[in-house]
Structure formats: structure tokens, C-alpha cells
C-alpha positions as CSV (number, residue, x, y, z in Angstrom):
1,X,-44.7,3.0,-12.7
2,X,-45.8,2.4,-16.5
3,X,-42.6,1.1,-18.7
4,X,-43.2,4.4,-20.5
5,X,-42.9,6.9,-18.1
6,X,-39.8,4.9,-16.8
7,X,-38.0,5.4,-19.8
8,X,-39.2,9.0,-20.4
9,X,-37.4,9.7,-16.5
10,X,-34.5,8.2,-17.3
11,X,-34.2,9.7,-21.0
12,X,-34.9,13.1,-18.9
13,X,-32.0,12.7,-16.3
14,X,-29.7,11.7,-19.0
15,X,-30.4,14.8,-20.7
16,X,-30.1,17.0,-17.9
17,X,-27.1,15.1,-16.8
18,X,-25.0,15.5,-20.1
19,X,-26.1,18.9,-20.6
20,X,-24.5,19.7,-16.9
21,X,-20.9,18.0,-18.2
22,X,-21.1,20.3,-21.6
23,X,-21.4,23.5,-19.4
24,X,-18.4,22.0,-16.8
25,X,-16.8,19.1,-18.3
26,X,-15.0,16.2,-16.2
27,X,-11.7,18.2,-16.3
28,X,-13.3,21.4,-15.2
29,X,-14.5,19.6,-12.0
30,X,-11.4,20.2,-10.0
31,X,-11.6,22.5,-7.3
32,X,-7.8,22.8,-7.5
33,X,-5.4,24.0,-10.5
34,X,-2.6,21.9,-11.6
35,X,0.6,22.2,-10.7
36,X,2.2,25.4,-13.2
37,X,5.7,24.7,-12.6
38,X,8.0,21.5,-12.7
39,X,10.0,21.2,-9.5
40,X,7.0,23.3,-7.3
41,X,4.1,20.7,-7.3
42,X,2.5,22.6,-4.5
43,X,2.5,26.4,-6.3
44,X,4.5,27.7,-3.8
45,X,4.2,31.7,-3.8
46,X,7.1,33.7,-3.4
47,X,7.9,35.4,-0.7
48,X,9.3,38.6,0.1
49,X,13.1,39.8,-1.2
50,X,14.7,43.0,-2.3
51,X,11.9,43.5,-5.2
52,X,9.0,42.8,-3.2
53,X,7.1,40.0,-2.2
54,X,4.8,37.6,-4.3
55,X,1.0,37.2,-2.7
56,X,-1.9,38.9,-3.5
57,X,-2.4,42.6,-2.8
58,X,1.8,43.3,-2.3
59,X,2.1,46.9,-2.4
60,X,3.6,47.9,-5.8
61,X,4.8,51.3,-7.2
62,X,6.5,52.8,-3.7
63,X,2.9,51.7,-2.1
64,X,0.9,53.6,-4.6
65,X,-0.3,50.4,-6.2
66,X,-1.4,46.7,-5.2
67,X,0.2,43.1,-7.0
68,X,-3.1,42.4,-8.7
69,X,-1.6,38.4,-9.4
70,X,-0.4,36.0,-7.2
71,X,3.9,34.9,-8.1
72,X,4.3,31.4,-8.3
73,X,8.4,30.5,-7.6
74,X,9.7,29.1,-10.6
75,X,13.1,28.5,-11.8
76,X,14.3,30.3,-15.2
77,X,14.1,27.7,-17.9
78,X,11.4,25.3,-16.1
79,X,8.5,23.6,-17.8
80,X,5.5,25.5,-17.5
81,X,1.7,23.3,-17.3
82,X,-1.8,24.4,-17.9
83,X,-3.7,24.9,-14.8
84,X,-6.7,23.7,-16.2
85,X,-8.1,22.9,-19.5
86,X,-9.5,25.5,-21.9
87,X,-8.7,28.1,-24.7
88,X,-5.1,29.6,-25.5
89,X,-5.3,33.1,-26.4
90,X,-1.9,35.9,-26.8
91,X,0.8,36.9,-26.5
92,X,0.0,38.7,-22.9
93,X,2.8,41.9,-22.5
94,X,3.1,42.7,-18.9
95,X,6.3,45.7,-19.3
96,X,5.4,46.3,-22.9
97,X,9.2,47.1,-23.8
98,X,10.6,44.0,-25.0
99,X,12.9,43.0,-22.2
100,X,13.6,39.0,-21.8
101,X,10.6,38.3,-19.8
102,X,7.6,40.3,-21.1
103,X,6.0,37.2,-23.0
104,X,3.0,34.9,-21.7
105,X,-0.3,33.4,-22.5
106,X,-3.9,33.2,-21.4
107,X,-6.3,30.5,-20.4
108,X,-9.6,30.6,-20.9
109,X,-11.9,27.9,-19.4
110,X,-15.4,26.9,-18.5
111,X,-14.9,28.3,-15.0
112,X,-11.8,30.1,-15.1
113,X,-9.3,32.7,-16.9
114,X,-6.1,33.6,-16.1
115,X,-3.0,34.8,-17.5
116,X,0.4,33.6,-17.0
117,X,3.0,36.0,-17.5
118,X,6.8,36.0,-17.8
119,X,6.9,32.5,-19.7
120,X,7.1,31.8,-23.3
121,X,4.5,29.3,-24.5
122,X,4.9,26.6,-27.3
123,X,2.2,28.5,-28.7
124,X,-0.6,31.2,-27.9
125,X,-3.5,29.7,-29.8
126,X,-5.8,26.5,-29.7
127,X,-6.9,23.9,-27.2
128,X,-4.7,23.0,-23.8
129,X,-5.7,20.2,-21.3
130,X,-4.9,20.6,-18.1
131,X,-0.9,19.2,-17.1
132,X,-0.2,19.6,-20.6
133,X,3.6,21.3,-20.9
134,X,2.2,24.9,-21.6
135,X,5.8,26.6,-22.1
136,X,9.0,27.3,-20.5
137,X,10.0,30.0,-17.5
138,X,11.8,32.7,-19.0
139,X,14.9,34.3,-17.7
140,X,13.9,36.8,-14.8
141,X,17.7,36.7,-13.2
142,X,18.6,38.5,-16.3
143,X,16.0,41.2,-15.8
144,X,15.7,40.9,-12.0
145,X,19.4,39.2,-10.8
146,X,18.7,37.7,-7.0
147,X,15.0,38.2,-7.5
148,X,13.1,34.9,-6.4
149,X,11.9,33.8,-10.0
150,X,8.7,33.1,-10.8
151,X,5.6,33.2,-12.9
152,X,3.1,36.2,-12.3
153,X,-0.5,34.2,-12.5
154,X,-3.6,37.1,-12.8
155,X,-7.2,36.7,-13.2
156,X,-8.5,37.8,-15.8
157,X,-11.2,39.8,-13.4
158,X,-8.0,40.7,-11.2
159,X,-9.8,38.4,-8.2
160,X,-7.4,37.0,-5.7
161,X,-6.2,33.0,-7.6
162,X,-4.4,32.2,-4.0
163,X,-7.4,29.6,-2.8
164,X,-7.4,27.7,-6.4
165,X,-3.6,27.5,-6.1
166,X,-3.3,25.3,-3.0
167,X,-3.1,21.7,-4.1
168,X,-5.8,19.6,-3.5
169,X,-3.8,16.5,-2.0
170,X,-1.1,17.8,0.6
171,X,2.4,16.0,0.5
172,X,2.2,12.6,2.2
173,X,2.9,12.9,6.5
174,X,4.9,9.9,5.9
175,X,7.6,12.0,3.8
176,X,10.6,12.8,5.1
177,X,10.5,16.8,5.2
178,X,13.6,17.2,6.7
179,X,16.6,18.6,5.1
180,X,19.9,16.2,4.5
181,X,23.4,17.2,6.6
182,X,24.2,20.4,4.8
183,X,28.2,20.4,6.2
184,X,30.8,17.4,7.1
185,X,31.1,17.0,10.7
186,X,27.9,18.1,11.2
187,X,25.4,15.3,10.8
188,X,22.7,16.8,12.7
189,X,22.9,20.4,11.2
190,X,24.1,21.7,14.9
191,X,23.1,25.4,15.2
192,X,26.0,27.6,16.2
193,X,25.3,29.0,19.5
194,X,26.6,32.8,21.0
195,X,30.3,33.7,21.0
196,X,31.8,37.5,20.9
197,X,30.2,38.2,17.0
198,X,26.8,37.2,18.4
199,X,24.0,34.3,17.9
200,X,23.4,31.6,15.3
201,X,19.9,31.1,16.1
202,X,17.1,32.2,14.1
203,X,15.5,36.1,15.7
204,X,18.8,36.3,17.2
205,X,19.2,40.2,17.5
206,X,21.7,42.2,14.7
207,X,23.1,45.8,14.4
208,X,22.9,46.4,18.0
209,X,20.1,45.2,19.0
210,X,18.0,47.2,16.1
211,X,17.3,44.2,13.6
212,X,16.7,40.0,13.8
213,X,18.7,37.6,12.1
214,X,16.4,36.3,9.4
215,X,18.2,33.0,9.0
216,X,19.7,29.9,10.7
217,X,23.7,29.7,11.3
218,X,24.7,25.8,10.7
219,X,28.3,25.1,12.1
220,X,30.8,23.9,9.6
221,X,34.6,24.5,9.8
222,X,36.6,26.2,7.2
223,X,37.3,24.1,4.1
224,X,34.8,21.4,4.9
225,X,32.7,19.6,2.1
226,X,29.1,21.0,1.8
227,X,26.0,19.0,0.9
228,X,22.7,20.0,-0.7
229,X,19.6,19.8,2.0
230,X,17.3,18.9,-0.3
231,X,17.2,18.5,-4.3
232,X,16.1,21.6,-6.2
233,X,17.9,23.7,-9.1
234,X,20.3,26.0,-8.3
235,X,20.8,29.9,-9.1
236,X,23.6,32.2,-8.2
237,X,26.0,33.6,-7.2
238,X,24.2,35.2,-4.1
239,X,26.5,37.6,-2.1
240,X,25.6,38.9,1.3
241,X,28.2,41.2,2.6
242,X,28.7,42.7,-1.1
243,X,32.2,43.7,-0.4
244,X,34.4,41.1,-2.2
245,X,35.8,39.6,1.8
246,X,36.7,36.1,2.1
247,X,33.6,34.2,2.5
248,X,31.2,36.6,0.2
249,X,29.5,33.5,-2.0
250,X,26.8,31.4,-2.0
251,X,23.9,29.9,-3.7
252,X,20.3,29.7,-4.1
253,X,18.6,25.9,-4.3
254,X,14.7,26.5,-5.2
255,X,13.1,22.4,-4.8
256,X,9.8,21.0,-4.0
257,X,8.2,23.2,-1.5
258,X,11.5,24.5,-0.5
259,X,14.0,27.8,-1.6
260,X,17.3,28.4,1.0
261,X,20.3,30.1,0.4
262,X,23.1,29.0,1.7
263,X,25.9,31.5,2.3
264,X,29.5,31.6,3.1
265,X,30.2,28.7,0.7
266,X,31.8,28.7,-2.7
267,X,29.7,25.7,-4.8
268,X,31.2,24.0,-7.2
269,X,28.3,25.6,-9.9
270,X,25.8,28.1,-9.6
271,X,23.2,26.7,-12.5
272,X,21.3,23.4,-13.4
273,X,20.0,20.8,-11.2
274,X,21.3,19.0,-7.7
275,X,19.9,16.1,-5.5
276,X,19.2,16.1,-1.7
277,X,23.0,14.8,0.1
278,X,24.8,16.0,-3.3
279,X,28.4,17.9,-3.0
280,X,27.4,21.5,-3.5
281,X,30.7,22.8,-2.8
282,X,33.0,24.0,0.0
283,X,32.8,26.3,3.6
284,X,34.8,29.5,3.2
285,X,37.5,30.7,5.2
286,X,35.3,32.4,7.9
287,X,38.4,32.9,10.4
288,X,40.4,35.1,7.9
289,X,37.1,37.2,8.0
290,X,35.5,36.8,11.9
291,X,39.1,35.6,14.1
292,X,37.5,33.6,16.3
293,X,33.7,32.8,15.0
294,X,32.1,29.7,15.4
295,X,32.7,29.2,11.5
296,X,29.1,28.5,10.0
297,X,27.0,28.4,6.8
298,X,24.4,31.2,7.1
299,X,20.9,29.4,6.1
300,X,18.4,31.3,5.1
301,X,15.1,30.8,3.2
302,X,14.0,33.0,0.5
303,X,10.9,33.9,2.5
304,X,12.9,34.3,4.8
305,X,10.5,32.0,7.4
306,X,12.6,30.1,10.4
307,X,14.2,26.7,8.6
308,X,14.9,25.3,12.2
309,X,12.3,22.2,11.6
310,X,13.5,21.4,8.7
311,X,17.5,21.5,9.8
312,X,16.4,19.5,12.7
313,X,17.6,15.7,12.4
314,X,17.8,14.1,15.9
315,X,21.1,12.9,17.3
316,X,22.7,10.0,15.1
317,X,20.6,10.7,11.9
């Protein structure tokens, strides 16, 4: 091939080449948004709890409506990231009436827009890079108290953002996914088995034979030290009989791919941060409430899914 037309092919390429990276730039290339919120590096959606539940196409308005976003768990005052890089444009109001979450931001990029609702940016105009700190969660317990917290994430064109959520590297095999001893005397999270009250295990029947139990009963005796399964921030109180008894306390720890509740405690705080193995407070007095009970801390995760895998820690571990 003649020097000349060499150099025109490869002046051609490069052309056509750089003109492809100005229509989707390097950071556009991912297949995969970023992780939005600190302390959920996988985007974990919500689940389901006494407001609804948090995928895509969740009936809304008494079933006369569908969730037209995707909620992505998030604990009030976490540091919110761009998903991807692009253009800042706001404020976004979701309830229009002021309350202490109706604030957020859009994102307009080469390939995608979005809107994340129910933070408050650093600010609602300019250029953002993708994993840049994009804001803070704002306080939904105050709006929504027990609600799983989170940030509502819309397309702009109201498509379905669950696929570009999912993060492009799974957590390592090789990590330890199982939870720490959540009760002294209990190093292998033993599940309580039947006695005259019923079943600890998780699809056990309730209310005579006319419900499930949603959640995992871990033995632990009245009065005995409590530990955190995994490290996460906490929220609370949670109450589950709602009557004031004995052993009506707990707390909600939302971590890295996880959210539990643990009941029937009293923690020594209900707010900020705490590690995997860390006090989290004490068992209640279950006898003065259940004479008899295989005293337990009811274990239940906030989508309400079975936890048994991750309780399980082999004899001697």
C-alpha cells in the first residue's frame, strides 16, 4: 500500500474513532451505574414494609397507580454519588408541599437521565462525574417513621432503571457473607425450635394457622449481651407488638447488602453507625411476657426474605 493512502487510513480511523468517544465518552462506557448510596455498594432495592414496596411497577395509590422509579435503601443522612457522569439540572419536587424530603436532582448524560429524589444535593447545576459525592439522604423517618429509607431513582422516560442498577462486579465468593453471633451463649445463632407459643423457624405458621412467620427466632436468654450481625447504621426504635409489654423494642441495622431488625432487645442507641460483633444492647425479659418461651430475638429482614443462610455459622464458629 502507497505511504499515502496509509496515512490517509489511519488519519480516517482516528477520526472516526474520536468522534465515537465525543458521542459516548470513556466514563459513559459503563454498562453499570455507580454505586448512589454509601454503605449500599450493590443498590440494593427496598423491599416491601407497611408503605409499600420499592421495585419497579409497585402498585401505588390503593392499586390505582404503578411506582414508576426503582427505591434504592439508603440511610437518612448518607452520602449520595452520581450514577454516571453528565449534566446537573433542579431542584426535582416529588410531593410539591415542602415536607423534609421533597428535594432532589437530575442527571443528564450521554446515554442516560434520571432523577434522584428525596436527597438534597450540594448543588443542582453544572458538571458531575460519576462517584462524585452528589448530596446527602434526607430524612424520610421523619416523614415516613419505620419506612425502609431510601432514594426514589426515575427515568426521565419513566423506563424500568432496575438492569443498570445491578453492579457490574458481584461481591467476592471469598467474602465472608455470614452474619456474626447476634446473642451470648449462642455462638452459632441456634434457631429456637417449637414449644407451647409455637415455632422459631422461618414459614413457621401464626394466628392459627392463618399467617407465616416472616422472620427467624435466634435463642438468647433474658438479660444476655446482644451483638451486631453485621456492620451497617442503625435506625429505631422498631416496636412489634405496639402495646408498651416488656420486650416491645428493637432496632433496624441497614449495611452492605443487608437490612434486619432485630426485636425483643433494648440497644444501647438507636442512631449512627455500628460494626459486625459490636454490643448493640441487651435481650428483654421475654418470660415476664411468654412464662415459659424459649426466650429469643425475633430476626427479621426488612424484605422480609428468610435470613437462615446468613445466621448459619457451623458448630464451633
Amino acid at each position: 500500500m502507497p505511504a499515502l493512502s496509509l496515512v490517509t487510513l489511519v488519519s480516517l480511523v482516528s477520526t472516526v474513532f474520536t468522534k465515537q468517544l465525543d458521542a459516548h465518552p470513556p466514563q459513559q462506557q459503563h454498562q453499570h451505574w455507580a454505586q448512589i448510596c454509601s454503605g449500599n455498594p450493590t443498590n440494593q432495592i427496598r423491599g416491601c414494609d407497611r408503605y409499600g414496596c420499592g421495585n419497579f411497577g409497585a402498585d401505588r395509590h390503593s392499586g390505582k397507580g404503578k411506582h414508576l422509579g426503582v427505591d434504592v435503601i439508603c440511610s437518612d443522612g448518607a452520602t449520595v454519588y452520581a450514577p454516571f457522569s453528565g449534566q446537573l439540572s433542579g431542584p426535582i419536587r416529588l410531593f410539591h408541599n415542602g415536607n423534609a424530603i421533597d428535594d432532589g436532582v437530575q442527571i443528564r448524560g450521554s446515554r442516560f437521565c434520571v432523577k434522584l429524589v428525596c436527597i438534597h444535593p450540594f448543588r443542582y447545576h453544572g458538571q458531575i462525574r460519576r462517584g462524585q459525592q452528589l448530596g446527602k439522604m434526607l430524612p424520610m423517618q421523619k416523614v415516613y417513621p419505620g419506612i425502609i429509607s431510601h432514594i426514589h431513582v426515575e427515568n426521565c422516560d419513566h423506563s424500568d432503571p432496575t438492569h443498570l442498577l445491578t453492579p457490574a462486579v458481584p461481591p467476592s465468593p471469598q467474602q465472608d457473607r455470614r452474619w456474626a453471633a447476634v446473642c451470648a451463649g449462642n455462638p452459632t445463632n441456634e434457631i429456637r425450635g417449637c414449644d407451647k407459643y409455637g415455632c422459631g423457624y422461618y414459614g413457621a405458621p401464626r394466628h392459627s394457622g392463618k399467617g407465616k412467620h416472616r422472620a427467624v427466632d435466634v435463642i438468647c436468654a433474658d438479660g444476655a449481651t446482644v451483638y451486631a450481625p453485621f456492620s451497617g447504621q442503625l435506625s429505631g426504635p422498631v416496636k412489634f407488638f405496639h402495646n408498651g409489654n416488656a420486650i416491645d423494642d428493637g432496632v433496624q441495622i441497614m449495611g452492605s447488602g443487608f437490612c434486619v431488625k432485630l426485636l425483643c432487645i433494648h440497644p444501647i442507641r438507636y442512631n449512627g453507625a455500628i460494626s459486625k460483633g459490636q454490643v448493640l444492647g441487651r435481650m428483654l425479659p421475654m418470660q415476664r411476657v411468654f412464662p415459659g418461651i424459649t426466650s429469643h430475638i425475633h430476626v427479621e429482614n426488612c424484605d422480609h426474605s428468610d435470613p437462615t443462610s446468613n445466621l448459619e455459622r457451623g458448630k464451633g464458629q
